[in-house]
C-alpha positions as CSV (number, residue, x, y, z in Angstrom):
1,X,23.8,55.7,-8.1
2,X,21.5,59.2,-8.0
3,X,19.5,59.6,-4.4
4,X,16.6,60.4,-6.6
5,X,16.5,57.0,-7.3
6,X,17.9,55.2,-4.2
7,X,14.9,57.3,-2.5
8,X,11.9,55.5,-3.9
9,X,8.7,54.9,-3.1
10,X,7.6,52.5,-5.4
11,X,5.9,49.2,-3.8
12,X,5.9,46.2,-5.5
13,X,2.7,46.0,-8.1
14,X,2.1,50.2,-8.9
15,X,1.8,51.1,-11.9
16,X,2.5,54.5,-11.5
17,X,5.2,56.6,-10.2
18,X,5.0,57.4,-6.4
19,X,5.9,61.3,-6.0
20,X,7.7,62.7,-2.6
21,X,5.7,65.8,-3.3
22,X,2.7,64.1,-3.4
23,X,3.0,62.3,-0.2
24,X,0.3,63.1,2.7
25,X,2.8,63.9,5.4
26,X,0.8,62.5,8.2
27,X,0.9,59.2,6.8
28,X,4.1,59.4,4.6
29,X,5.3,55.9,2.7
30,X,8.4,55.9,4.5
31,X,6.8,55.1,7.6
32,X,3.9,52.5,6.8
33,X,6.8,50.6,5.8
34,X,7.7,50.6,9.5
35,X,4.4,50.0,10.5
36,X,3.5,46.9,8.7
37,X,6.4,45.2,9.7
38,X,5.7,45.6,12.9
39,X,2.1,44.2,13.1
40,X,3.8,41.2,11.0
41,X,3.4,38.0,12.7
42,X,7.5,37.2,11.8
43,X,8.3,40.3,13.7
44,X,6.5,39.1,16.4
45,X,8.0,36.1,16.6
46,X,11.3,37.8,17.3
47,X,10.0,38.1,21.1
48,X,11.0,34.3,21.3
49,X,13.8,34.1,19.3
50,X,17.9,34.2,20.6
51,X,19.8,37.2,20.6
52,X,23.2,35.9,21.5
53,X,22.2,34.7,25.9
54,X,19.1,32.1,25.3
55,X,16.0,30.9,27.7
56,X,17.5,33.5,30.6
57,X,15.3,33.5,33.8
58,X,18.0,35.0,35.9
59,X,17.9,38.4,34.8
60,X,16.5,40.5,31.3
61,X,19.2,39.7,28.3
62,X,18.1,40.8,24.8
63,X,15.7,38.9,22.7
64,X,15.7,39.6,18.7
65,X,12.7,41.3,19.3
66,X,14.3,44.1,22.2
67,X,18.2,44.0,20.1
68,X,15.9,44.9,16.4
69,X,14.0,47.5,18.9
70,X,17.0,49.3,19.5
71,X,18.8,48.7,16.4
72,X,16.0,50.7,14.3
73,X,16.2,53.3,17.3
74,X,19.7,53.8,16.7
75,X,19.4,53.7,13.1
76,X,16.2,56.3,12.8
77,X,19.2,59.2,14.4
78,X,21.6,58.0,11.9
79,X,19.2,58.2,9.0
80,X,18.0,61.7,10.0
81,X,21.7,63.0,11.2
82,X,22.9,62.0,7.7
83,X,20.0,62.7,5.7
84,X,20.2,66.4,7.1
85,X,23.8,66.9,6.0
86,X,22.9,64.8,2.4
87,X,19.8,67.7,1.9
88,X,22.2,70.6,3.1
89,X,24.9,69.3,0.3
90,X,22.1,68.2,-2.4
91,X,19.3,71.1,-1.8
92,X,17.5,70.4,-4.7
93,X,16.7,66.7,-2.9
94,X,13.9,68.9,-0.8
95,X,13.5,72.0,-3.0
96,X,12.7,70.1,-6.1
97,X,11.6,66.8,-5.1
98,X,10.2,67.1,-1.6
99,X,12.6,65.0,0.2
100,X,13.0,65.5,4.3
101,X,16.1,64.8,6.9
102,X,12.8,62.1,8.3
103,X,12.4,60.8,5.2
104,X,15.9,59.1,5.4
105,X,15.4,58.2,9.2
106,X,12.1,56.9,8.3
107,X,13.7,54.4,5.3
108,X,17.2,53.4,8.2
109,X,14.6,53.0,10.9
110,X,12.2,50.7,8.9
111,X,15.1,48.5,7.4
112,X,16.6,48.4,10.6
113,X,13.7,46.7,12.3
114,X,13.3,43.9,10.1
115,X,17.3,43.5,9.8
116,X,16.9,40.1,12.3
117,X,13.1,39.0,10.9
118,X,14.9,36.2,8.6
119,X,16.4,34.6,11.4
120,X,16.3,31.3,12.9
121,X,16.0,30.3,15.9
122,X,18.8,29.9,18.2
123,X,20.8,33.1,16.6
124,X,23.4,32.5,14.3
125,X,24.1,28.4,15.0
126,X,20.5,28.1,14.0
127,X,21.6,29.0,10.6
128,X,24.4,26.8,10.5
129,X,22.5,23.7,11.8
130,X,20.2,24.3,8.8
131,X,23.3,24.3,6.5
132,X,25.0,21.0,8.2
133,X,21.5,19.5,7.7
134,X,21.9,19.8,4.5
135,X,24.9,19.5,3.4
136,X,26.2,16.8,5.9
137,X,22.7,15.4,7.3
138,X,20.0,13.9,5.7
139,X,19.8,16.6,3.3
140,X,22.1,15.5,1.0
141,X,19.7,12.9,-0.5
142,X,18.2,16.4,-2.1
143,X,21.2,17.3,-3.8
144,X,21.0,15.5,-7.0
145,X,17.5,16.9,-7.6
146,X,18.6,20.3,-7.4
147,X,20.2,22.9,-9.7
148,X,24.3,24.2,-7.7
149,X,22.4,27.1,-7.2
150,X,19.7,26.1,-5.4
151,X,21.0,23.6,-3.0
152,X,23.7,26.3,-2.3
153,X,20.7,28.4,-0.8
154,X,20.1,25.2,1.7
155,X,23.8,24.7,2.9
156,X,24.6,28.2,3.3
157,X,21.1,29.2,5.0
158,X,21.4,32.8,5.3
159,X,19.2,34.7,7.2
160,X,18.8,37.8,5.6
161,X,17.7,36.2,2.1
162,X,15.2,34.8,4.6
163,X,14.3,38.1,5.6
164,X,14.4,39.2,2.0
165,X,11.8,36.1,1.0
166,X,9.6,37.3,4.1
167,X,9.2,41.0,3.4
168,X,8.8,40.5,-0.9
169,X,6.9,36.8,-1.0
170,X,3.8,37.0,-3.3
171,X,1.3,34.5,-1.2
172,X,-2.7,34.1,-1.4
173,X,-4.2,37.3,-0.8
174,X,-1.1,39.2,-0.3
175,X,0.7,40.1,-3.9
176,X,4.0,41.2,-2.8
177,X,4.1,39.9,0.7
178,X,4.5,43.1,3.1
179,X,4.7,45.4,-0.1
180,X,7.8,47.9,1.4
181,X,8.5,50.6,-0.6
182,X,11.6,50.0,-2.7
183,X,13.8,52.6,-0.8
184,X,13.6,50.0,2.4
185,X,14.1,47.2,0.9
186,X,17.4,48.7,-0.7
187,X,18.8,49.6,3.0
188,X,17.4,46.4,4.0
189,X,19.7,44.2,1.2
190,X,23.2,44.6,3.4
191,X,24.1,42.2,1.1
192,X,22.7,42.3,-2.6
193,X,23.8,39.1,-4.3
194,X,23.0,35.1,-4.8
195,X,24.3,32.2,-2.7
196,X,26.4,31.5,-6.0
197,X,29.0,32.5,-7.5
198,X,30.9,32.3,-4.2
199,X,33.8,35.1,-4.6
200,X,35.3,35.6,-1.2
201,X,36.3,39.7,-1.4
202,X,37.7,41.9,1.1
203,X,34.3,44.1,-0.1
204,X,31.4,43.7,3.0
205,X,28.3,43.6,0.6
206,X,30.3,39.8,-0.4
207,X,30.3,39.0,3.4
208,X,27.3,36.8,2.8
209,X,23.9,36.5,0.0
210,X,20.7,38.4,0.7
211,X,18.3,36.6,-1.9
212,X,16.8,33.0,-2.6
213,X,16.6,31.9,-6.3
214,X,13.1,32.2,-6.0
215,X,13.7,35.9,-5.1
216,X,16.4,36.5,-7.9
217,X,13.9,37.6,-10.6
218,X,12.2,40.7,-7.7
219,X,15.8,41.1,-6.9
220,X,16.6,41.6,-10.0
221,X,14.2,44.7,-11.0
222,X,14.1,46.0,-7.8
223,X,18.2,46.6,-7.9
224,X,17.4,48.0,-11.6
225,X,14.6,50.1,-10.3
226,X,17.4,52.1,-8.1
227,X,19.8,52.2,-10.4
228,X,22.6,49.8,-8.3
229,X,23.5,47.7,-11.1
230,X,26.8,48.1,-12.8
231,X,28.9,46.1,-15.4
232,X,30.0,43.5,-13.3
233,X,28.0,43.6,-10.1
234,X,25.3,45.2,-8.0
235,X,26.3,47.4,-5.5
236,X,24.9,48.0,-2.1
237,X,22.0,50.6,-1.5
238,X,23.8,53.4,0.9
239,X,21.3,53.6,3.2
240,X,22.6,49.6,3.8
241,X,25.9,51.0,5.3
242,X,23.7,52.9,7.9
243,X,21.6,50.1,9.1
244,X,24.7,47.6,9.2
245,X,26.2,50.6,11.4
246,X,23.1,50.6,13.5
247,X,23.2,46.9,14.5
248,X,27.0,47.0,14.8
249,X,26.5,50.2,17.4
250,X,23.9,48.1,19.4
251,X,26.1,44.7,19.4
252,X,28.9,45.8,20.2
253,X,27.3,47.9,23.4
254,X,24.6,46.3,24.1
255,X,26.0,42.4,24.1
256,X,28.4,43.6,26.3
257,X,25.6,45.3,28.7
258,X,23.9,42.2,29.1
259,X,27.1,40.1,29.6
260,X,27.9,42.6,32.8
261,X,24.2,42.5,34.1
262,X,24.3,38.9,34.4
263,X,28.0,38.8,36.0
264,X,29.8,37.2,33.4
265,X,32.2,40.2,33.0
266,X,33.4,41.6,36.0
267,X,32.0,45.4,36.3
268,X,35.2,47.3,37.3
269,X,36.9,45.8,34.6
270,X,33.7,46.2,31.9
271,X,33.0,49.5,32.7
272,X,37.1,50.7,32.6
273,X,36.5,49.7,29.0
274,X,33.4,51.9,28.4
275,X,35.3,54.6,29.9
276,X,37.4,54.4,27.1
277,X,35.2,54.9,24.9
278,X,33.5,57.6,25.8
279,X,36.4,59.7,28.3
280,X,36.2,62.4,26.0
281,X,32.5,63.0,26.2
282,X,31.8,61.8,29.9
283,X,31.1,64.7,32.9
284,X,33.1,63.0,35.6
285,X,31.5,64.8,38.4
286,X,27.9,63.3,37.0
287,X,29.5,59.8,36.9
288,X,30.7,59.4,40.4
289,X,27.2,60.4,42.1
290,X,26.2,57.5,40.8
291,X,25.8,55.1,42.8
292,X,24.6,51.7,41.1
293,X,25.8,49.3,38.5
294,X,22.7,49.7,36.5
295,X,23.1,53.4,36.6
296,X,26.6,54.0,35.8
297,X,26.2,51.2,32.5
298,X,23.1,53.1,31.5
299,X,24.6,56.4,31.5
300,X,27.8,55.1,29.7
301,X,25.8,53.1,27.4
302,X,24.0,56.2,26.8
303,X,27.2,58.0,25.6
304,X,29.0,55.0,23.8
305,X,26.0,54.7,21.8
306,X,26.0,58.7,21.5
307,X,29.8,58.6,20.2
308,X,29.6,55.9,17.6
309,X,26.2,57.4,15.7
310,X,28.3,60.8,15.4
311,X,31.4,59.0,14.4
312,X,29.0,56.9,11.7
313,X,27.7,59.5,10.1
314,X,31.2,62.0,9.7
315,X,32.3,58.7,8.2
316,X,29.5,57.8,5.6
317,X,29.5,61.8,4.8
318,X,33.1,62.1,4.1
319,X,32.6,58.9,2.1
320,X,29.5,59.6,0.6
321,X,31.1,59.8,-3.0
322,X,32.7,56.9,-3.4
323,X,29.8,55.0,-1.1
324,X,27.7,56.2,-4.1
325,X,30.1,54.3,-6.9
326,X,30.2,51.4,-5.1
327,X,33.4,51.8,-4.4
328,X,33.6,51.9,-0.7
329,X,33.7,48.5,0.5
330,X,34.0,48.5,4.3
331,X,31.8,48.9,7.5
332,X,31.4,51.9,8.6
333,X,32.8,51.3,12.0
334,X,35.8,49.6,10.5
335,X,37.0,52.8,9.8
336,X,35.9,54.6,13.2
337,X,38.5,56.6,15.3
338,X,37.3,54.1,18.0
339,X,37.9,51.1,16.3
340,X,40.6,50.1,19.1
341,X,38.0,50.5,21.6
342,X,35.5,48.4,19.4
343,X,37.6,45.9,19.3
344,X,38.9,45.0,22.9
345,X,34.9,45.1,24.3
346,X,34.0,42.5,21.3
347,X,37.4,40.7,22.3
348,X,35.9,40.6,25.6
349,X,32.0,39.5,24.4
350,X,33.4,36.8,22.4
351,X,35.6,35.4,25.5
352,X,33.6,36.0,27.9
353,X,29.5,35.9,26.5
354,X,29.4,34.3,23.0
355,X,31.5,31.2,24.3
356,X,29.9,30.7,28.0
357,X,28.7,27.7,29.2
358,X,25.2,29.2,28.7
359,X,25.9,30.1,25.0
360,X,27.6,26.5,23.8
361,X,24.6,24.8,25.3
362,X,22.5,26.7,23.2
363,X,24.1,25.8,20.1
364,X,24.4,22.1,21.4
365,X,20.7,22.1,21.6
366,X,19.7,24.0,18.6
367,X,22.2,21.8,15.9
368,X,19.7,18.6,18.1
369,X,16.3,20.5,17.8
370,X,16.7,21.7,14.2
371,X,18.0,18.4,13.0
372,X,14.9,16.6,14.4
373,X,12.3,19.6,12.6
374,X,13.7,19.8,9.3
375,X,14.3,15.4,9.4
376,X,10.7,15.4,9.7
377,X,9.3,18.8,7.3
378,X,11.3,18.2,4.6
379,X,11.2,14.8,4.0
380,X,7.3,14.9,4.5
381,X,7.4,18.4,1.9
382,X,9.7,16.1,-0.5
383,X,7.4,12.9,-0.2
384,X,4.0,15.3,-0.8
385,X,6.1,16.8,-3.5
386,X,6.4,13.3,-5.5
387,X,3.0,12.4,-4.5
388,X,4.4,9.8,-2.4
389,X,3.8,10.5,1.4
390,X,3.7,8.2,4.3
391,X,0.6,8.6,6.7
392,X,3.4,9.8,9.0
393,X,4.6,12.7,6.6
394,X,0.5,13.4,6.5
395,X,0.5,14.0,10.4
396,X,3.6,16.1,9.9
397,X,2.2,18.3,7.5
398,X,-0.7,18.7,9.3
399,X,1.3,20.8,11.5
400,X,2.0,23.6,9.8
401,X,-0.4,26.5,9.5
402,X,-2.8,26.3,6.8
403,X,-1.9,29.8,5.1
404,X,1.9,28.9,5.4
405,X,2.7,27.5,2.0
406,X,4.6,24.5,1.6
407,X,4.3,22.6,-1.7
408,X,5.4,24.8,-4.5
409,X,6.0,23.7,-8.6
410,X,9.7,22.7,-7.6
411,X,11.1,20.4,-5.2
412,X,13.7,23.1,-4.6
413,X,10.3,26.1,-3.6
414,X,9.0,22.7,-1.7
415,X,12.0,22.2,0.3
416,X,12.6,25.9,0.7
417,X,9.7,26.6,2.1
418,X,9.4,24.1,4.7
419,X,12.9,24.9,5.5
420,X,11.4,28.6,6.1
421,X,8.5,27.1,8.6
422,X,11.2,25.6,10.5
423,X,12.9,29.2,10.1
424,X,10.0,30.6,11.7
425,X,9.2,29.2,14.7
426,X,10.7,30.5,17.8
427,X,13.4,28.9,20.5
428,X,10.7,27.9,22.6
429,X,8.1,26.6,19.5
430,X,11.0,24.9,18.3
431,X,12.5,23.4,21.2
432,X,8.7,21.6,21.8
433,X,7.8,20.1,18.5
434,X,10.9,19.0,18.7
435,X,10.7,17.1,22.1
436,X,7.0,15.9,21.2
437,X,8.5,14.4,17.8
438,X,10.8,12.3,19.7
């Protein structure tokens, strides 16, 4: 892989090349990216949409909306500390070719932000209801109407091919759906392969899929286009690793922030374990003057998230080489001189915030509300499908947004896509149709 490549700022449908030099620096590609995902109804749904602590009214826990806020804020200083080292070791990246430090903050930042827009609702158990749906639900009926491929897609409901489908979808009027420059799209793809073959690999770009079938053939040019294609696989756009290290930063930190706010995790013993973290970098003098919970979190929270960027970046730069072969095949953090400390505050998440009471019920309800909304979508999209529908699958379908696309040429886009509707909606959205369908 070449950063003169991995740097593009092609969009989907130009037929000519995009030049950095060329670029009007007031309005630079890099950042409309970031900008039209923002004004993008999906992002916006994010303000609805779990985080890990769902329908809080006690106190202010992290939405998807605030947690890909932060994320893109913490990966913007990672892409520009990295991309000034990367233009201090490659010169002729800004001498010849007009490449700035921003530039890579610009591409980290934008990918970053849409990093959650794929998801669910109800977090991560909304993605597994969708897969239990179909491959222990009603969903199974579909199975002998679809290729291994596709129905793979449906049990293993991933959000980030979601994501992927959202930001690339050709639909009426809009060729290309958001149109991101290639470069984004790249750091966006954390994991650049297909539902199938399943090959379980210590490597993190085989953690889980990032496309569709019906995305494979964009997929497809787009990893050509950047030059990640090899022999035998395609290999993760490095920009990716910094974005993945971003969200990883703000989990790990920021979970654990809301976890204390709301009391689950006793403070003295939370913020020993901030300490730490960050003892080394911490004015001691500054810390006891405070005099609130709030304040003392904020200011270590501050400096934990401080520590880890810095720690990122030595890592991806000292790795940069074989990063660019394809050959490094680990999170960043996972090699992180804090990695101990990493991993007793996410040992203390997972005890203590991802299984509370709070947290189970979510999921409880979610596997419930989900089941009901794709019961009902589906089997009305599959009945319209074979020209067969049920005045009840007519009322159904009447719900869904006339420029949301539902019937496609295959009962596998058909399915897909109302699969994505339910995808779409948020907690609360969800949670209603769902209660005025029963």
């Amino acid at each position: 892989m070449t950063w003169e490549q991995l740097l593009s700022l092609q969009r989907f449908g130009d037929t000519t090349k995009r030049i950095r030099k060329e670029q009007d620096e007031l309005r630079l590609g890099f950042e409309v990216d970031y900008d039209r995902i923002v004004f993008s109804s999906s992002f916006r749904s994010l303000q609805d949409k779990t985080q890990v602590i769902p329908f809080s009214k006690t106190d202010f826990v992290h939405t998807r909306l605030t947690h890909s806020l932060e994320v893109s804020v913490v990966a913007r200083s990672l892409g520009r500390l990295a991309g000034k080292a990367l233009l201090d070791k490659h010169p002729h990246l800004s001498t010849v070719h007009g490449y700035q430090a921003n530039d890579f903050g610009a591409i980290v930042a934008a990918a970053a932000l849409a990093h959650d827009i794929g998801n669910p609702p109800f977090g991560h158990s909304g993605e597994k209801a969708i897969g239990h749906y179909f491959s222990h639900g009603q969903g199974q009926q579909f199975k002998a109407q679809l290729s291994a491929a596709e129905y793979t897609d449906l049990c293993k409901f991933e959000g980030n091919a979601n994501g992927f489908k959202i930001l690339t979808e050709s639909l009426p009027g809009a060729p290309g759906g958001l149109r991101i420059s290639y470069a984004t799209l790249g750091a966006f793809m954390k994991y650049p392969k297909g539902s199938i073959p399943h090959r379980p690999t210590p490597h993190i770009a085989d953690k889980k899929f990032g496309y569709f079938q019906s995305e494979k053939t964009f997929f497809k040019m787009l990893s050509k286009e950047m030059g990640l294609v090899s022999a035998d696989r395609c290999h993760r756009h490095p920009l990716a690793f910094l974005v993945e290290a971003a969200d990883d930063i703000c989990y790990t930190i920021i979970d654990f922030e809301d976890g204390i706010n709301l009391g689950w995790i006793a403070e003295d013993f939370a913020l020993e374990y901030l300490i730490n973290l960050v003892k080394d970098r911490m004015d001691r003098e500054k810390y006891a003057s405070l005099q609130f919970t709030s304040q003392r979190m904020s200011y270590l929270r501050s400096l934990a998230i401080n520590s880890l960027i810095h720690d990122a970046v030595e890592i991806f730069l000292t790795h940069e080489q074989a990063i660019l072969s394809g050959e490094f095949s680990s999170a960043l953090l996972d090699k992180s001189k804090y990695k101990a400390q990493i991993d007793d505050i996410i040992a203390i998440s997972v005890d203590k915030v991802y299984r509370s009471q709070e947290v189970l019920h979510k999921e409880i309800v979610g596997y419930k509300v989900i089941n009901t909304l794709l019961s009902a979508f589906c089997e009305a999209a599959a009945n319209a499908f074979h020209h067969s529908t049920t005045p009840y699958d007519q009322i159904v379908l009447r719900l869904i947004p006339k420029e949301v696309p539902i019937l496609a040429p295959t009962l596998y886009q058909t399915l897909l896509n109302a699969t994505c509707f339910v995808a779409s909606l948020s907690d609360g959205k969800a949670v209603n149709l769902a209660q005025k369908m029963k």
